[in-house]
Each structure stands twice: as structure tokens, then as C-alpha cells.
N, C-alpha and C positions, 0 to 999 in steps of 0.2 A: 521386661522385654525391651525398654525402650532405649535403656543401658547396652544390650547384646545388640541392638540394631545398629548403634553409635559406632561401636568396634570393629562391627561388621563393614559399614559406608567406610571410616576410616582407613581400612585395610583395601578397598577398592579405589580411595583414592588415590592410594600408591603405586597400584596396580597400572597395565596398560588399560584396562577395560573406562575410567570413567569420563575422561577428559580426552575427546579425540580430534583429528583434522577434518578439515573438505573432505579430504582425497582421500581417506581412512578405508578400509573395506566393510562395509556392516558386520555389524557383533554377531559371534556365533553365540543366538540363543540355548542351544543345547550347553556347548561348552561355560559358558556365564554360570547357567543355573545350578551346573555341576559345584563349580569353584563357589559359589553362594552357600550351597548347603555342605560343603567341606570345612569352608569357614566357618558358618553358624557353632558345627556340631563340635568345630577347634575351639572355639573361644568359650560356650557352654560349660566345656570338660575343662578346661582353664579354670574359671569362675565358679565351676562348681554348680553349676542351678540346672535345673529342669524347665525343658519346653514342651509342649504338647502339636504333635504335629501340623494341625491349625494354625500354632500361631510361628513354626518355622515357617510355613508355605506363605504366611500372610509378610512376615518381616522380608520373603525371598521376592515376593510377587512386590513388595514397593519399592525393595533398591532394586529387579528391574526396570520398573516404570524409570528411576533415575538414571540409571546407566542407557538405557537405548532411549526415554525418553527427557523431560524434563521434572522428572517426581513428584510430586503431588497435582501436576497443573496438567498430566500427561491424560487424565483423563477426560478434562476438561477439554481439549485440543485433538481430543478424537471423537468428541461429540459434535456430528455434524450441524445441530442445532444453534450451539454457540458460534457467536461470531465474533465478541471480544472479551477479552479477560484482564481483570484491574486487580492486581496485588497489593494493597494498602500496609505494608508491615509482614510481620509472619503470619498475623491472626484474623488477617480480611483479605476474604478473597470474593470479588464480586464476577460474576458475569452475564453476559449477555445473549439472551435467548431469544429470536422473533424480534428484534428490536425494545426486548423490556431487560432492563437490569434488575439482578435478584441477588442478594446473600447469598454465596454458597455456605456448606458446611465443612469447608476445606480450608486445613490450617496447617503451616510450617512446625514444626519440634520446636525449634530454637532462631533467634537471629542468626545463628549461624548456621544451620541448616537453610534458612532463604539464601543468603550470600553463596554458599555453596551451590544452590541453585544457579543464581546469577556465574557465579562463573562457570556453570555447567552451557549456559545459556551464550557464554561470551566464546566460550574455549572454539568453535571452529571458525569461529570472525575472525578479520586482521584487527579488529579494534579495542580497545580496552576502555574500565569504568573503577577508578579507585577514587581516592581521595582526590588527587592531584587533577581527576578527570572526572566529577563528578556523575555525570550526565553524558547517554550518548544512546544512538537510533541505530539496530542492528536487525541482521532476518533470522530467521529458521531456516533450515533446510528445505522446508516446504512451502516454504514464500511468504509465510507471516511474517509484519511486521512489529518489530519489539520496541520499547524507548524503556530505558532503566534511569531511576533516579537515585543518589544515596544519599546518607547522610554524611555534611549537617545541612545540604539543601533542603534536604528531605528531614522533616521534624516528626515522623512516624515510622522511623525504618528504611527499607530499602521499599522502593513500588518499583514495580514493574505491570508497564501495560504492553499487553497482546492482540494484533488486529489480524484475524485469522487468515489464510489465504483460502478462499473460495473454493476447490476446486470443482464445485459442482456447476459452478460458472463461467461456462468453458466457450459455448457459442451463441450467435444472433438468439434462435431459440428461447436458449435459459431466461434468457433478459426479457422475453415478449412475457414467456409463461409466468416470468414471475411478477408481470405488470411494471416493469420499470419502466419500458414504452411501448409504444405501439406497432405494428409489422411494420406500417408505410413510414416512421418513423426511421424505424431500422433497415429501411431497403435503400431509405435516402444518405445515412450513414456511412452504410456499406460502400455506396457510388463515391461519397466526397473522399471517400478515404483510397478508394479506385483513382479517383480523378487528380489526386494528390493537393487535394486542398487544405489548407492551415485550417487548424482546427485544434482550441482551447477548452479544453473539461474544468469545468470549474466546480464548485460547491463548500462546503464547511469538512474539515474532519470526520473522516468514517463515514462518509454520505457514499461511498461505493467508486467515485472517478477514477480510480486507477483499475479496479474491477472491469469498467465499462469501457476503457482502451487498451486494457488487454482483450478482450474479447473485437471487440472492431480492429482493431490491428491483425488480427486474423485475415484482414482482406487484403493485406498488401503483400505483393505477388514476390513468388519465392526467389525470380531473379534478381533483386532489390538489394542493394548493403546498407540495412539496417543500423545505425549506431544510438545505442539507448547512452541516457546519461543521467546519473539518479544519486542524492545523497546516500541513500540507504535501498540496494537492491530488491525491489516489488515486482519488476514488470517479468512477465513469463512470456517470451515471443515462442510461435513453432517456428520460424522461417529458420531456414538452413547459414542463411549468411548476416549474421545478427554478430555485433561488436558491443559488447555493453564495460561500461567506464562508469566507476563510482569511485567517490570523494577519497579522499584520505584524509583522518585527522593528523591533529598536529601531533609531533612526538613530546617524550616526558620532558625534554630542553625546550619547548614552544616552537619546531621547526618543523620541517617536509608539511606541512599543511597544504590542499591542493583542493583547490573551489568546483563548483558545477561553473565557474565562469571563465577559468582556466579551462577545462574539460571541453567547454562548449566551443573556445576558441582552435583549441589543437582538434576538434573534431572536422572542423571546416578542411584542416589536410588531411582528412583520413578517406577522400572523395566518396560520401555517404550521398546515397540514395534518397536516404530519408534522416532525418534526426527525431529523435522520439524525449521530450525532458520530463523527466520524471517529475518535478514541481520548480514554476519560476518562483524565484524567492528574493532576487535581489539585479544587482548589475546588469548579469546577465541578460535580462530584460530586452534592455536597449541591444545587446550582441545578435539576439536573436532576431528581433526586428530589421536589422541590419540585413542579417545573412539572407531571411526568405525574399527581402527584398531585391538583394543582389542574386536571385534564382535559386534558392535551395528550397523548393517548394517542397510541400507535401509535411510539414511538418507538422508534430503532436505535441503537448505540452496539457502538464496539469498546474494549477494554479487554487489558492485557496481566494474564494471570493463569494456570496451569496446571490450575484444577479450579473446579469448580461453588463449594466453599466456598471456595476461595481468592479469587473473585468475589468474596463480600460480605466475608472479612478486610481485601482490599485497599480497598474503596468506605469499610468503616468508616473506615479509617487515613486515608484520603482528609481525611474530614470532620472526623475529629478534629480532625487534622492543620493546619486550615485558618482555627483559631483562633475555633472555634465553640463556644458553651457548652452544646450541647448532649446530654443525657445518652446513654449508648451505648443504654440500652433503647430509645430513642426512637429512635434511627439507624434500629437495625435496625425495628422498627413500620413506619417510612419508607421501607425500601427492601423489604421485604415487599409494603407495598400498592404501591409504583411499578413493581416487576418482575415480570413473570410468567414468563419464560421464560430458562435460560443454555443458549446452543450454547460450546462448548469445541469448539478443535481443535487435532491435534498432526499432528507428524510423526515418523512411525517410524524406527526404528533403517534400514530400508531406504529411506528417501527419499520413502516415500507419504505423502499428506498425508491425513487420515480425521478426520471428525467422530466424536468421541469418546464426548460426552454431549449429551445434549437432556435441562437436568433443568426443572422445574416449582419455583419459589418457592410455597412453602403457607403462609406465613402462618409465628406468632411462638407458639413452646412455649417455656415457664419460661425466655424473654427472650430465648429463640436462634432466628434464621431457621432456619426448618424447609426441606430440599429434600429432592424425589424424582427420580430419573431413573425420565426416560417411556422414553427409548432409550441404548444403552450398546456401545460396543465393548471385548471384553474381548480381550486376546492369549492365545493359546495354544501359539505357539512360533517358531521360527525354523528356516525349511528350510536344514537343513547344506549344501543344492549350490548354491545362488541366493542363499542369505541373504536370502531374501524372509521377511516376518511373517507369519504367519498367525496368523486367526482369528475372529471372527463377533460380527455385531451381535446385540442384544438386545432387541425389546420386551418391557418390562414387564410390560406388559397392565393400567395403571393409566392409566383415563380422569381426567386432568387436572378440578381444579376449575373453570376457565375455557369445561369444554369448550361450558357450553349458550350461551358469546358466536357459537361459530361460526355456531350457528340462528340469533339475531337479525342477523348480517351477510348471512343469507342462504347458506350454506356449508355442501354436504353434504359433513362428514364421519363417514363410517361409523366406529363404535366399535371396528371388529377394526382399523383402522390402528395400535393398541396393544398390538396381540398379536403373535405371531412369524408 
């Protein structure tokens, strides 16, 4: 059977049906399944063998999953439980449920049946992953994000890891229910993101930051020109006037290569309302510090970092880094007045993901960025029989410098939102 299946994918990959665009129109399931078991029953009588109805419907039901979705992984990636999925070769497929990783029992046919995959996975991107391109971070259609690695970087096959796109986490809501933070947390969110205050998501890979400013970005009003700017396409705005701009790799000659630092500077003429950056990473840095300082408020930015200071350690390193001559007192001056606010988020030893800090940038004592947390999750332990975390959020009860911006946005926030 696993021979007649071969024949079968082969012949579809010739087809229009397995390798489509963006702008494609979705597969007509009727028509597919027709042409599947016409094939089947051609190559069969070809080859001479016998199938037993079962295992035609079974061979037809998993080159669909390949053709409308990504074939063996398509099951995994409709499991709303999973959140990410780690392809180790053809013969390990690991994922992740509630925050715990498990072995699945899903395995590729052949090394070339994974790669198949992979370029099933690449075909409606501009970008590409061979030899000459090892490595490279692409979406789904549904806003997952992908990173593919091959060999010879890769000494076990082809991996590919998968970071689902959420869609069950859509607003303020999801995020209380599911204990990420807290209401008065999230009403204060809501307002700074109202008030158009700079505001930094930080945390480790897969701790949820880009999840939790898609959902806050919900709040900026749909009069607004939006311009997103992201290596790799994640962010899902609703707003009506949203301009999003993503990288380009280089070509197979080492040329048209086109940065998030490029991007960010041609964004500055594209008169944005707000800029939204998918992850600082480098240069850039300093561009951005620049821009909100020179009034392009309200901006968003994710950034990989573990804590409030480790925020402005990294940004320094950034700009040093970047072959600028300018002094470090000065950095920080620079990202004092451009930042007002770090959300940090992690995830816990049990698989929950919780906003950790909400601290406040105050300005620059004896040369060092001064921060306060407004909100704070501290741990208090771990239940021996669940191995679940406990423990409890914090208001400060320290009204933020910024806070009289909320008044002139027009934004009643009451002062005990500070308080416990």
C-alpha cells in the first residue's frame, strides 16, 4: 500500500492541486477526492494488486490532509490543545500540549516525504530553504509560525518547528481567563495602548509576547495607519488601515536582502500613526529610539529578553553594538525618554504562560535607567499533587509618571487600579 500511495502523491505533485499560492482559491474537496480515487483505482489496475476499501479511503484521507493541509502534521495543527510542534527528522515528531512536551506517534514514510512536506510548507511564501539557504522563519496561512532547518546544519534530517497561532486568543477576556493577568492589569494596558504610550513585550521564546500584542492592539482606534514591520509575518491587526512590511531574504546571487532596519527607516515616510515591530533585534534599536523620540509615539515592539533590566541591558548592547559613537550615558537618556512602559512574560515551570511585570521606565539617576514595577507576579510554590505554580499578582500601588497622559487622551483611569 505504501508503494500505491507513492504513485499516487507523485502524480499529485504534477498536478495543479498540491503546491499552491497566496491568492489561490481553496481546493475543491469534492473534486480532489474524486481525482484521488480515480488515481488510486488507475495505478492499482496498472500494478496489478488489490485494495480493500479501507485502505483506499485511508491512503485518500492522508494525501488529503497533504494537499489542503501539511500531511501528517495536519492533525496535530488542528488540535486545539497543541501549541507547538518540533519535527526532529522523519521519525520524531514531538509536541506540545498545556505546556508539557510529549512524543507523538507520528512519523514521515521517507526523508523524502518530510522535504516534500517542507516544500509544501514553503510553496505559498516568497521565500525559499535549500542547500544554498539552509535555514529560514516562514508563516502558515493561519498565522503559525515555522523556522525549517536542513541538512548539513541539520545532523538529523530536515526539523521543522511549529508555533501555532492561537486563535482562541482573541481578546482582553481570554488573557484574564486564562490567568495570564489580571482585569485591573489589563484595563491599565488597554488605556496605555489608548494613550499611545511606548510599550516593550518582552520575555524568552514561546512565552506568548506576540499573542498578548495582538490582542492589546485591539485597542487602537480604527482611525489610525497602522504599519506593522516583522521578519516573519505573526501579527493579525483587525483595524481597517493596517500596512504591514516584512523582510526579504537575500537572493540565490547574495543580493535584494532588505532588513527590519531598512523597513523601519522607509516607515518613518509612510506618515504612520503608530509603528508596531515585530522583534528588535539589532540596529534598528537605536532608529527606533530615535523616531518615538522625535514624536512618533505610541509605538509597540517585541523584544527577547527575561526581565525589565535585562530590556534596556539588551537595547544598550544593541546600539553599541551597531557601530555607533555614541556615549552609553547618552543611550540610556535615549531610551528613558522613548520608553514608558516593559510588559515581560514567561512561562512557568507548569506550562502557564503569565505576565510577570508591568514595570514603568522613570527616567536616568547617576547614568543608570531608573524602573519601577506598577504590577508584579511573585511565585510562592509548587503543589506537590498537580505540580501546578502557585502564587499572586502584585499592585504596587505606585501611580506611574505618565499617568496625567491618560486625562489628555480622554481615559478614565481610576488611581486604585495600582493598588491590590
Amino acid at each position: 500500500m505504501k508503494g500505491i500511495k507513492e504513485k499516487v502523491r507523485h502524480h499529485l505533485i504534477s498536478t495543479e492541486y498540491f503546491f499552491g499560492k497566496k491568492d489561490k482559491e481553496p481546493v475543491d474537496k469534492e473534486k480532489l477526492k474524486r481525482e484521488l480515487f480515480k488515481t488510486i483505482d488507475h495505478i492499482i489496475s496498472m500494478e496489478r494488486v488489490t485494495l480493500t476499501a479501507e485502505e483506499k479511503d485511508k491512503i485518500a484521507s492522508e494525501l488529503m490532509d497533504e494537499v489542503i493541509g501539511i500531511g501528517p502534521l495536519s492533525s496535530l495543527l488542528n488540535d486545539p490543545a497543541v501549541t507547538e510542534i518540533m519535527v526532529n527528522g522523519p521519525d520524531i515528531v514531538y509536541a506540545e500540549r498545556n505546556g508539557e512536551m510529549t512524543l507523538t506517534d507520528i512519523k514521515f514514510e521517507s526523508h523524502r516525504h518530510l522535504m516534500q512536506t517542507v516544500e509544501k510548507i514553503m510553496a505559498p511564501t516568497q521565500r525559499r530553504v535549500d542547500e544554498s539557504n539552509p535555514f529560514v522563519d516562514a508563516s502558515l496561512p493561519d498565522g503559525s509560525r515555522v523556522n525549517i532547518i536542513l541538512p548539513p546544519l541539520s545532523l538529523i534530517g530536515p526539523v521543522i518547528t511549529i508555533r501555532k497561532f492561537l486563535h482562541e486568543i482573541a481578546i482582553m477576556d481570554d488573557l484574564i481567563k486564562r490567568d495570564t493577568m489580571t482585569e485591573k492589569m489589563s484595563r491599565f494596558l488597554a488605556a496605555s495602548i489608548k494613550a499611545k504610550l511606548n510599550i516593550i513585550f518582552a520575555g524568552a521564546t514561546g512565552v506568548g509576547k506576540t499573542t498578548t500584542l495582538n490582542v492589546l492592539s485591539r485597542c487602537i482606534g480604527d482611525g489610525e495607519r497602522i504599519v506593522t514591520i516583522e521578519d516573519t509575518s505573526e501579527l493579525r491587526l483587525k483595524q481597517k488601515h493596517v500596512v504591514p512590511l516584512e523582510t526579504r531574504q537575500a537572493n540565490v546571487e547574495g543580493k535584494g536582502e532588505v532588513s527590519i532596519r531598512e523597513l523601519f527607516k522607509n516607515s518613518l515616510r509612510m506618515r504612520p500613526d503608530r509603528i508596531i515591530l515585530g522583534e528588535i533585534r539589532g540596529s534598528e534599536a537605536l532608529d527606533m529610539l530615535q523616531a518615538i523620540s522625535s514624536g512618533h509615539s505610541g509605538a509597540l515592539a517585541v523584544l527577547h529578553a527575561s526581565s525589565p533590566h535585562d530590556v534596556i541591558s539588551r537595547i544598550e548592547i544593541m546600539i553599541i553594538t551597531s557601530n555607533t559613537a555614541i556615549p552609553l550615558w547618552a543611550i540610556r537618556r535615549q531610551i528613558a525618554n522613548a520608553i514608558d512602559i516593559i510588559v515581560v512574560q514567561e512561562q512557568l515551570n507548569d506550562g502557564k504562560r503569565k505576565v510577570t511585570h508591568i514595570t514603568e521606565v522613570c527616567g536616568v539617576e547617576n547614568d543608570e535607567v531608573v524602573l519601577r514595577d506598577l504590577f508584579s507576579y511573585e511565585i510562592k510554590g509548587i503543589n506537590e499533587q498537580d505540580k501546578c505554580v502557585f502564587g499572586e499578582w502584585k499592585a504596587w500601588g505606585i501611580t506611574p509618571n505618565f499617568y496625567p497622559r491618560f486625562n489628555l487622551y480622554g481615559i478614565d483611569l481610576p488611581q486604585d487600579t495600582f493598588t491590590i
